[in-house]
N, C-alpha and C positions, 0 to 999 in steps of 0.2 A: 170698745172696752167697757163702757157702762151696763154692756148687756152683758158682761162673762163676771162669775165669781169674785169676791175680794181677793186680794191676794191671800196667798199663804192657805187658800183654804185645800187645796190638794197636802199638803202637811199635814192640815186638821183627818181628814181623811185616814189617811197613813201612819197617824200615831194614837184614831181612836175607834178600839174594834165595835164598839156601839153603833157609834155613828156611821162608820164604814160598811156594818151589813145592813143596818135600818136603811141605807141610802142604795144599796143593791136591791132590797125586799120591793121598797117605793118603786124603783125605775122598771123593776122585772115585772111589776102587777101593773105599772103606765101599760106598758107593753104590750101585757096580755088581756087589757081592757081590748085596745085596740085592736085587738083580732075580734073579741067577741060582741064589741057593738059598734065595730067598724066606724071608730071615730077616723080623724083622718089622720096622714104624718104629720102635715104643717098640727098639730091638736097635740101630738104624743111630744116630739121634741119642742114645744111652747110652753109641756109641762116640766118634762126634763131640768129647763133652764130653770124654768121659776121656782124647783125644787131648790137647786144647787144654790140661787143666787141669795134664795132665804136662807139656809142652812151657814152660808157663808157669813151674814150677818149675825153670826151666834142670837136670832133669833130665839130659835127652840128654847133656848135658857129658860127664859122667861117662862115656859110652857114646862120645861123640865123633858129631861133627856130619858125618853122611855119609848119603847117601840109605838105603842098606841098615837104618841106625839106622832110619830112620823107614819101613819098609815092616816091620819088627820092628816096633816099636812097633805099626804098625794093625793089624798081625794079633793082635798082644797085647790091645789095645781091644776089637776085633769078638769075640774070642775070651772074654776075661774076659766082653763085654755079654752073646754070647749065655748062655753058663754062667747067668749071671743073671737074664736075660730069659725064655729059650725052653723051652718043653717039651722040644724034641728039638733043642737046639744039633748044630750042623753039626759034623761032626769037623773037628779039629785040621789034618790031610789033607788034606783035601777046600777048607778056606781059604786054604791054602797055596797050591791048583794053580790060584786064579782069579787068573791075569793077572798074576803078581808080577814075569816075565822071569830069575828065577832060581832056582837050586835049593832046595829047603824048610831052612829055620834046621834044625839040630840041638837037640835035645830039651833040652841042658845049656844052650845061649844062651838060646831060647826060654822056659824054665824061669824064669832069672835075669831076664828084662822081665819076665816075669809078677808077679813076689815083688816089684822094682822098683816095678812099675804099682801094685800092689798098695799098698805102703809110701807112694808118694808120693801116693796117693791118702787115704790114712789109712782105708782099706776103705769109705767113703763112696759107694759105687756106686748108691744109689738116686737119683740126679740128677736137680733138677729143668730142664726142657727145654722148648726151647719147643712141640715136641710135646706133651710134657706139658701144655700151656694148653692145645692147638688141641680133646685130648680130651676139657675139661671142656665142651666147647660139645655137648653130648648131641642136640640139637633144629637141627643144622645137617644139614644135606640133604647125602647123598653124596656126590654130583655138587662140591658146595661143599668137602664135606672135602678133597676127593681136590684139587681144586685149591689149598687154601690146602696141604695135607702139600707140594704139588709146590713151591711156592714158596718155602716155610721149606727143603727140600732145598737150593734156589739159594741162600739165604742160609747156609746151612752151608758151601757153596764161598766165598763173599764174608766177608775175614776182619774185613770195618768194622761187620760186625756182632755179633760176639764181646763188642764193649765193652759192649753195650747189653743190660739186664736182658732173662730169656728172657720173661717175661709181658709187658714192652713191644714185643718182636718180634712175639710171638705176637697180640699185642690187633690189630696194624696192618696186618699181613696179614690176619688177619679182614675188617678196616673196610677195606681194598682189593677183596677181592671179592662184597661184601655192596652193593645197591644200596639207595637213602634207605629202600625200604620195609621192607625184611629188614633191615637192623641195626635197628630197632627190636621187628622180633619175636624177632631172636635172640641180640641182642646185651647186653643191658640188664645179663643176673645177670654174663656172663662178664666185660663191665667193670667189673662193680659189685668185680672180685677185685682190681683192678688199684689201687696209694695214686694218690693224689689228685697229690703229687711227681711221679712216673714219665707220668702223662696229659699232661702239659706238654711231655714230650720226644717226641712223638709225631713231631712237625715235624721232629723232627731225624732220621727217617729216611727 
């Protein structure tokens, strides 16, 4: 629970059209970094969270609620995940020139989200995600991964799933592209992670 959102922040979402397309623009340019400088998934959903989980702390306030806030801010997310994620994090640069429509932050702003992100995040960056689940399924076939990672991606744009634990995202996308015979070869241990509580809410998505 440390790692998902404050509470309440899917409302925030939901009653502020600002914040609600700044946080789609963020996640859909995470995204499409990662096609084009092949960062990795564990990188793209590491940023994802640490978008959401600042945003939740009515952080930006402080910074003022303007789209530019929050195209800082993703590059600050993508940027901190890869540092943490990646053998060979993309440069600073080089994140900057995919797609933002304006000139690159200066090193002193930039600087100051980073310490920011950093602070409000309480250095806590190894977050759990629902990628994170989708890897423990070792004995899922390619073909299978690659479509459930595609699908949790969409739910990364979709913010009614934010409120929902990332092992119960992670379980239901599984058991959506698993047919009767395959969730029983592959699915047994990766449920067996999931409480008994959280199985119940399945319906709910």
């Amino acid at each position: 629970m440390s790692y998902m959102p404050k509470p309440g922040y899917v409302n925030l979402l939901q009653s502020n059209a600002l914040i609600y397309h700044a946080r789609q623009k963020a996640i859909s340019w995470i995204i499409q970094v990662q096609k084009s400088l092949s960062v990795s998934m564990e990188t793209v959903f590491y940023a994802a969270n640490y978008l959401d989980r600042f945003i939740s702390l009515n952080k930006c306030q402080v910074w003022g609620w303007t789209c530019c806030t929050f195209d800082l801010l993703a590059v600050a997310c993508l940027y901190l995940a890869s540092k943490f994620n990646e053998t060979h994090p993309p440069p600073l640069p080089a994140l900057q020139m995919e797609g933002l429509g304006h000139p690159p932050f200066g090193s002193n702003m930039f600087g100051r989200m980073e310490s920011s992100l950093l602070q409000g995040l309480e250095w806590k960056l190894l977050a759990t995600t629902t990628y994170s689940y989708l890897q423990l399924t070792e004995t899922l076939q390619d073909e299978l991964k690659t479509r459930a990672t595609q699908i949790l991606l969409q739910t990364l744009l979709d913010p009614k799933f934010v409120g929902f634990r990332p092992s119960l995202v992670a379980e239901s996308v599984v058991q959506c592209i698993l047919n009767p015979q395959e969730k029983d070869q592959y699915f047994y241990h990766f449920s067996a992670l999931i409480p008994q509580v959280e199985k119940a809410e399945c319906r709910m998505i």
